[in-house]
N, C-alpha and C positions, 0 to 999 in steps of 0.2 A: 109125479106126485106133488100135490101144493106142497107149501110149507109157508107158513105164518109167525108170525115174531110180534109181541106185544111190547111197546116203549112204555114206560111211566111221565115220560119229561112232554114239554111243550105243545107238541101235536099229538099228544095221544087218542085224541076223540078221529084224529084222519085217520084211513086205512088208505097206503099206494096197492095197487094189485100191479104185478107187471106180468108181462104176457109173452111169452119167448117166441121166437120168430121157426120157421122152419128144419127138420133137422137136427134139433137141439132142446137141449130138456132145459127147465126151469132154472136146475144151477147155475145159469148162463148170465144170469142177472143177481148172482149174487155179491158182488160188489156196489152194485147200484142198492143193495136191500141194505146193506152193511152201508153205505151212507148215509141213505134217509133212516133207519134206525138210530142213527149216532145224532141226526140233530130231530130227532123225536115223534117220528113216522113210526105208525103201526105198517108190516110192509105185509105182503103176500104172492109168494111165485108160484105163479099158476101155473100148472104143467097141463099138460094137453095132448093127444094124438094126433100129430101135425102132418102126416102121411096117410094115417087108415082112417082117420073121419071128416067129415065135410065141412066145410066152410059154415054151413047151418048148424051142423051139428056142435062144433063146438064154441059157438057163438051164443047155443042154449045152456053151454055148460056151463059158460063166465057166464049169464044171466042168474043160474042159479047159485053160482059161488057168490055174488052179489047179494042176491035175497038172502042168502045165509046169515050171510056177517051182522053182526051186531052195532060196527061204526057209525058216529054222528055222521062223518063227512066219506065219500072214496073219490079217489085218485084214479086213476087207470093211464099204466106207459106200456106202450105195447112197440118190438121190435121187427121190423119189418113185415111176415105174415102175421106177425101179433097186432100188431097195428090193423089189418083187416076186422082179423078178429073182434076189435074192440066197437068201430065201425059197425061191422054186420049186428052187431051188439045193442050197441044206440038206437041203430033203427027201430027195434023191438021192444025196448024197454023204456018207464022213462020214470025211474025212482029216485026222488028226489033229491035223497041224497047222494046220488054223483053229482061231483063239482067239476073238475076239468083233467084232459087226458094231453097226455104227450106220444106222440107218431115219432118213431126212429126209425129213419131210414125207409119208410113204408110205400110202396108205390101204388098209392091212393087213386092214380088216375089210371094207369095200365103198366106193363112191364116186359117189356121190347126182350130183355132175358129169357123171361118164362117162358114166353112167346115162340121163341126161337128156339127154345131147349126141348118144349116140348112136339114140334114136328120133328125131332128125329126118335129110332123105332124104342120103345120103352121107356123111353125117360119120362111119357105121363104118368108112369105106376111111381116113378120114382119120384118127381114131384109132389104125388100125393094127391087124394081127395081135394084137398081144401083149396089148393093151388089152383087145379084144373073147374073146381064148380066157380072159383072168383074170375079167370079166364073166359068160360064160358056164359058167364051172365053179365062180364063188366062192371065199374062201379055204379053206384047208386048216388048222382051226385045232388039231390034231395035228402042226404041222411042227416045231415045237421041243421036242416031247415025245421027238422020235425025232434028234434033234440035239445034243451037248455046247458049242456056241457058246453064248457070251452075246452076248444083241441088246437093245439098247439104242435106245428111239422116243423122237425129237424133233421134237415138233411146232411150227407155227406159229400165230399167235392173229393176227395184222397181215389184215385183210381187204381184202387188194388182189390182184386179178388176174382173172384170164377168167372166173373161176366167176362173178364178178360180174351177168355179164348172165342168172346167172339169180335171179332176186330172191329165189325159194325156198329160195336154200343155208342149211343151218339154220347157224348159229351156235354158238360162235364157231369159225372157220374162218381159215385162211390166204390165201384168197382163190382157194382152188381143192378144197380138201381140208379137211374138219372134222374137229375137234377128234376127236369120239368114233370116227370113219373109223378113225383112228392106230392107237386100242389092238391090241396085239398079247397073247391068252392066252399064258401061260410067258416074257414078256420081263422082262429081271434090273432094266428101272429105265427110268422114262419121266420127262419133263421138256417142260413148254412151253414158248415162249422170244416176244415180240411182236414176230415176224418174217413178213412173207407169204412165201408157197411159194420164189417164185424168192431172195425175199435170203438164205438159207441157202445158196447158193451164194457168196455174198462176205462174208458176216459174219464177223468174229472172233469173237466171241462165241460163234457157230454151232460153228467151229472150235476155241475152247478148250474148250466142252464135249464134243465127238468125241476131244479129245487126252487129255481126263481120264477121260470112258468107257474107252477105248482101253489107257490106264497101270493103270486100280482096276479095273473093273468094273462102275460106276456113273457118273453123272453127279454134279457141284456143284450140290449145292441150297441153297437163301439160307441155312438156317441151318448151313450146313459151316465150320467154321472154319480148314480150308488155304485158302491163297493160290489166286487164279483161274491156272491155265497162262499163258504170257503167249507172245501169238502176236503176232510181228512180219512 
């Protein structure tokens, strides 16, 4: 189920929509909603059928969550499968008012995990629709050429999580998604951070580099001389 939250302060005319990654519902991103609310984001958690509908399918759903909205400006962070999602998204649509998205953790180019998990026997039901149609079609590395968003990939380097059991994940990885998976052709600015997949859903750090993407257009790299965002 969405769930939306109206700011009065600073950026109230932006709306962030964030887009939950596989397995996991929208609550997942409720701390990331609770920061960009507190410094004056209108926020939006998109929930989604991440198992029983198709990578198309609900790529038309976040189009019409879009059209919906009333916002001057949206946002879009989308976490790992959510990140496709936002992706297959752009391709489709091109309302003007989206400005610029952030990828966490999102394996933009392929994903040696999925890959692997799913030749053995059922684990493509358990992956899911959306999984298995982006496997079988691969990316579309023309989608930001036909797009005026800036998207912005932040990856994880921290190797903790599921992908573990397979000892072959190349490195370095997040613990589910590697490093070179991430790159996305035409994205305005990437950034690694030594986070596994899931702690990008509770990091501040995670979060002040989405709030600084979000304000410039790029991320804070070590050698940037502003102040880090300060997310409370």
């Amino acid at each position: 189920m969405d769930h939306e939250v109206t700011s009065d302060e600073g950026h109230a005319g932006e709306l962030v929509i964030l887009v939950h990654g596989l397995w996991t519902p929208a609550a997942v991103f409720v701390l990331h909603s609770r920061w960009l609310e507190r410094l004056g984001y209108r926020t939006l958690r998109f929930g989604y059928r991440s198992v029983r509908a198709t990578l198309s399918e609900n790529a038309a759903e976040l189009q019409t969550r879009v059209a919906e909205t009333s916002a001057e400006s949206i946002h879009l962070v989308g976490h790992s499968l959510g990140g496709l999602i936002i992706l297959d998204m752009l391709a489709q649509t091109g309302d003007p008012r989206l400005r610029r998205a952030v990828l966490l953790g999102t394996p933009c180019s392929d994903s040696y995990a999925a890959r692997r998990l799913s030749s053995f026997w059922g684990l493509p039901t358990l992956l899911g629709q959306s999984t298995m149609e982006w496997l079988s079609r691969g990316p579309d590395a023309t989608t930001l050429q036909r797009s005026t968003v800036e998207v912005g990939v932040l990856a994880g380097t921290r190797s903790v999580g599921l992908g573990r059991v397979l000892a072959d994940l190349p490195t370095p990885n997040d613990g589910l998604v590697t490093l070179a998976e991430t790159r996305l052709p035409g994205a305005t600015d990437f950034i690694d951070l030594p986070l596994a997949h899931s702690e990008m859903l509770v990091s501040r750090r995670c979060a002040a580099q989405i709030v600084y993407f979000l304000a410039s257009g790029r991320f804070m790299h070590a050698a940037d001389p502003e102040e880090f965002p300060r997310i409370e």
